[in-house]
N, C-alpha and C positions, 0 to 999 in steps of 0.2 A: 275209851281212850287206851286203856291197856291192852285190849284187842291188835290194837294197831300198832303197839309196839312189840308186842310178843309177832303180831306176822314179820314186820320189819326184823326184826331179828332173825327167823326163821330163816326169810328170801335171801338174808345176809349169810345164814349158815350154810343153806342147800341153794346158794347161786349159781355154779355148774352144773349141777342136778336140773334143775330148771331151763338153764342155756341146753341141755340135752336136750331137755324134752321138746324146747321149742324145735330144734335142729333137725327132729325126728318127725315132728307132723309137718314141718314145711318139705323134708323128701317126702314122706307118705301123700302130702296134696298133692307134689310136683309127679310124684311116682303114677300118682292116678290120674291124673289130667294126661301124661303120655303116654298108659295104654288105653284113656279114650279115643286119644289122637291116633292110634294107631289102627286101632277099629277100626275108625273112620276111613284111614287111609286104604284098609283093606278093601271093606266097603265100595270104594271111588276106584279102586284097581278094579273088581269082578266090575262093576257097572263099566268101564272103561271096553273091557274084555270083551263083553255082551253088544257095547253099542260100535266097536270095531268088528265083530262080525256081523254084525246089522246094514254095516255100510259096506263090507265086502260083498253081502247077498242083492241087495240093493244096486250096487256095481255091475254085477256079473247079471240081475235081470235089465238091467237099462240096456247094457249091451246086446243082451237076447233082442229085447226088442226091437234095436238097431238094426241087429243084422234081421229079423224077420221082415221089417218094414222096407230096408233095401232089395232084399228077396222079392218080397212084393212087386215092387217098381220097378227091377231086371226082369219080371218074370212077363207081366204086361204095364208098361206105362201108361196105357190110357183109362187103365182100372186100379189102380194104385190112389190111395188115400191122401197124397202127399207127394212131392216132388220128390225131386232128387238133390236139388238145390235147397230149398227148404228144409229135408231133413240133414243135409250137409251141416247148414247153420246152425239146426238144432244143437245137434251134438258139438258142435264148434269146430266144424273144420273148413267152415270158409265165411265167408263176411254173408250177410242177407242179401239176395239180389232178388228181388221182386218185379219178374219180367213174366211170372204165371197167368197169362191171358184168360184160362181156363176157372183161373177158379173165380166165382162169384164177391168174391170180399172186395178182389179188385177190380172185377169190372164197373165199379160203379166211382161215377169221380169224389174225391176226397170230400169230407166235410169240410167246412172253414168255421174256424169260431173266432169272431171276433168281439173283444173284451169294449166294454163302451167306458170311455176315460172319466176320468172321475177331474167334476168341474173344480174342486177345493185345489187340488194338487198344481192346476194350471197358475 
């Protein structure tokens, strides 16, 4: 019991002392939690860096292969892999028109599937 009153006293004598200390590890947690946070952000910056030139090289070979594939089908159309129209669409520069007689996917008539109804729901 006297423990407790000799600390009580104590806390009462060095209570600003005490309010320091607390003051001083809640900056030092806060201090250290934002230069985690800052790593981090470093961190997300280089990966940012890396996966922006990723998409720039990635860019610039889709394009190669555009213009190679165009090349192709100027150079002979009957020996070209791919339309003209078709590769249009790919890249997005015109809507799909599927009028390639030539290629086998479409010469063949469409499947139909038709779903059998379900007797509960009637």
């Amino acid at each position: 019991m006297e423990w407790r009153s000799r600390l009580s006293a104590t806390v009462l004598h060095h209570k600003e002392n005490i309010v320091n200390v607390l003051l001083i590890g809640a900056f030092a947690i806060l201090g250290a939690r934002s230069v985690s946070q800052q790593n981090e952000i470093d961190a997300l910056e280089v990966e940012k860096d890396g996966l922006q030139a990723s998409n720039r090289k990635m860019q610039k070979s889709m394009w190669e292969w555009r213009e190679s594939l165009q090349n192709l089908y100027e150079a002979n159309p009957s020996e070209s892999p791919i339309s003209l129209s078709k590769l249009r669409s790919v890249y997005g520069e015109d809507d799909l028109v599927v009028d390639d007689s030539t290629d086998p996917m479409f010469s063949q008539p469409p499947l139909l599937v038709t779903m059998p109804q379900n007797p509960e729901a009637a």
